[in-house]
Every structure is written in C-alpha cells, then in structure tokens.
N, C-alpha and C positions, 0 to 999 in steps of 0.2 A: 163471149166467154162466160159461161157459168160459175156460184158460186163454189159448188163442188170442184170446177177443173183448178181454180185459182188455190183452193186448198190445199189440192193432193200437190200441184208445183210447187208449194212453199212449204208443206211438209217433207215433200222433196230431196227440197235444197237443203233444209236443216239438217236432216239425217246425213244429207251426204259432208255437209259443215262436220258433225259429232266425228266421222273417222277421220279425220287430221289428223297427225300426231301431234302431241301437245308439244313436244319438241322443235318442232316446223312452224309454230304460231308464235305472231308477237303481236303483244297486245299495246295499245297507246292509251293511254288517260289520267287518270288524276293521281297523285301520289301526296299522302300526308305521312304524315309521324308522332312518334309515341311521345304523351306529353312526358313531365316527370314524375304524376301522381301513379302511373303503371309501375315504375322501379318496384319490382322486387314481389310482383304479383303474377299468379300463376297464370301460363296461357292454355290455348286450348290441346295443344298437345302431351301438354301435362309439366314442359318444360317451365322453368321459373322467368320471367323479362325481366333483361339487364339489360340499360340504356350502351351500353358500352360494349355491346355485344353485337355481331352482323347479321340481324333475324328481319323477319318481315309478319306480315299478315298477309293470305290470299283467301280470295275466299273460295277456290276448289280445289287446289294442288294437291297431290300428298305430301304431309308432313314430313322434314329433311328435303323436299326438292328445291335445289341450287338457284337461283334466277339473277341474270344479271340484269339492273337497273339502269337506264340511262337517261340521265336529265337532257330533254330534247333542247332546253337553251344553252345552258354551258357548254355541253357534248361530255359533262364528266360520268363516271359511271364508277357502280358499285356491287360486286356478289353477295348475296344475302341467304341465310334457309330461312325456309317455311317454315313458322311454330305457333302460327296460331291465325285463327279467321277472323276476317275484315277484307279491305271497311266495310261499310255499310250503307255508306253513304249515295248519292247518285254520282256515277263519272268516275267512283274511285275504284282505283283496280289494285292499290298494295296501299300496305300502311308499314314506313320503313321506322326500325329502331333508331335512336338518337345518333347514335355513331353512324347509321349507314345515309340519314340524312346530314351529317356533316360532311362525309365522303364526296357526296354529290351539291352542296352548297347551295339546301333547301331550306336550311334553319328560317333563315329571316324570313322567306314569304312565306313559310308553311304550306304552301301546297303547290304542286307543279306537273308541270306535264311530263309524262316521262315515257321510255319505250320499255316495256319487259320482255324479255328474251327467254327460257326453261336453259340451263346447261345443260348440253348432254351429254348423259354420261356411257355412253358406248363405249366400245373399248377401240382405240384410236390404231394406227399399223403399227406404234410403238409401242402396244401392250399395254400404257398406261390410260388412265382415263381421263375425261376432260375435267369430271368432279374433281380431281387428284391435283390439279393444276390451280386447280381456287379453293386450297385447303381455306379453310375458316380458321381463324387466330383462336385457342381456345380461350375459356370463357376465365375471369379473372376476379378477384373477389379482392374486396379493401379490408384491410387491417387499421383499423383503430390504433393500435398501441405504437405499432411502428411506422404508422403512414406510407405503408406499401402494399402494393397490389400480387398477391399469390394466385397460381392455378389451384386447383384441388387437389393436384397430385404434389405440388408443395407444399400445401396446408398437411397434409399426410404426414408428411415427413418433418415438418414446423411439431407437428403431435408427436411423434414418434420419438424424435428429437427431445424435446421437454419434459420427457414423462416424468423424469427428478422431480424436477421443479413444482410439476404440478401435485405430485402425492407429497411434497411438503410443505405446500400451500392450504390443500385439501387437510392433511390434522391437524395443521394451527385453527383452521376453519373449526372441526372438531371441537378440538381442545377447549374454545374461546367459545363456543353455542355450549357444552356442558355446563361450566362453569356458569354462562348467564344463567341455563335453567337451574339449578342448585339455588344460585340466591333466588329466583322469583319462587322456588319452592320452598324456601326457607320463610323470606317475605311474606308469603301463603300462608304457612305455617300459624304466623307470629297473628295475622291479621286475623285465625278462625278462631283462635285463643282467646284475643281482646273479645272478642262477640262471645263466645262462649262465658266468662268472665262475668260480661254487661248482662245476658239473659240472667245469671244467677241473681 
C-alpha cells in the first residue's frame, strides 16, 4: 500500500466524519470550570459570564446551542448554552459555569469526564421543541441594598417603580455639590486676594 493510497483513505473517512450531524455526535472528555476571577467578564459571544448562570464554553458549536452534560461518574447531568470558546486545553471538550458545575457535582475535583450530547431542537409531533423543554432559568443579578437577586425585567420595573425617590435623591445631590462649589469659590476668592495683597 502506497503512501498516496493511505492518504486519499483517511482523507476519506474524515470528510465522510465532517457530514454527521452535529446533533447525532457525542462527545466524551474532559470538563472543567469557570474559576471566580471570570464573574462578570465579557465572553466570546458578547454575552457577560455569570457564575450562576447555565452557560458553557465549546470550542465549535454555534453560539446559544443547548448541550446536555453528563458527568460519566455520578450519571448526574446538566443543560447548558454555548457563549463562549474553550477550553484549550488538551482532552478538554467544554468548560462549564460554576452553577452548572455544581449541577453535576464537579466542584471539588475540578475536572472530569463527562458525555456531551447537542439538544435538538427539531420540532417534535407535539409541535413543541426539544430546546423549549430545557428552558434556561433566566439570568439574575444581585442587589447590594436589598440582598436579593432580580431578573432585568425586574430591575426595569425596581426603576420604573422608584423614579420618586430617585429625582429626590438626585436635587438634594444638586442642591449639596452647589453649595460646596460656592464656598470653594468663595474660599478662592479670599485666597487670590491675600496674594494679591502680599505682591503689593
């Protein structure tokens, strides 16, 4: 067997690999997760990472595709989207958010073998889809003042809500930076005087 014939069979088979549908393939290998210095940093989709939130890394899917994870030791499993590329490492095939590595009960050893699966999303003889079935929890954001957790479309309405409060917040704000600048311009005043004064 020639090196030519060995080529063209293994270019072959690759190509004929590449039409799979990515729906029909699952992949096994290494799974890590976002430490806590990513909180709150942009990923490559453009979306923001929140530890608390069911996202992943892949590094070819498109961005928003579904994938369900499963830790091959426990058998526990978890739905995640795609928002951003990793890992990069060798063996690693996803890099899951903090929440969706507590799902699957990977915290402590950091890294572990896991199955990924693509959802598909076809539309099922119920009309409905399979994406539709693993809604994602939307995404939730902390409040400082009240120590509770808001979506955005409650932070909206948290605004809408307040608007009082806040435009009577905002002219005492006013009120109180005038008044300081008056005396530092008063104070100003008094000090170009004394020098002026002293030169004579």
């Amino acid at each position: 067997m020639t090196f030519k014939t060995i080529f063209i069979t293994l270019f072959t088979a690759l190509v004929s690999m590449s039409f799979v549908p990515a729906s029909a393939q699952t992949q096994t290998g290494i799974a890590s997760y976002y430490g806590n210095q990513f909180h709150g940093r942009r990923t490559s989709s453009g979306e923001i990472y929140h530890r608390d939130s069911l996202t992943c890394a892949h590094r070819t899917l498109p961005f928003g595709t579904l994938l369900k994870v499963r830790n091959t030791k426990n058998g526990r499993e978890v739905v995640v989207k795609v928002t951003d590329r990793g890992p990069f490492r060798r063996g690693g095939i996803v890099d899951l958010s903090m929440a969706a590595a507590k799902e699957i009960d990977m915290v402590s050893s950091g890294i572990v073998r896991v199955e990924v699966e693509q959802v598909k999303s076809s539309n099922s003889s119920k009309g409905h889809t399979a994406q539709s079935k693993f809604e994602l929890p939307p995404l939730k954001f902390y409040d400082v003042t009240t120590d509770e957790y808001h979506t955005m479309s409650e932070w909206l309405k948290l605004g809408e809500d307040g608007k009082g409060s806040k435009s009577v917040v905002t002219k005492r704000d006013k009120v109180s930076f005038v008044s300081k600048a008056k005396a530092m311009q008063n104070k100003w005043r008094q000090h170009t005087e004394k020098v002026a004064v002293n030169k004579k």
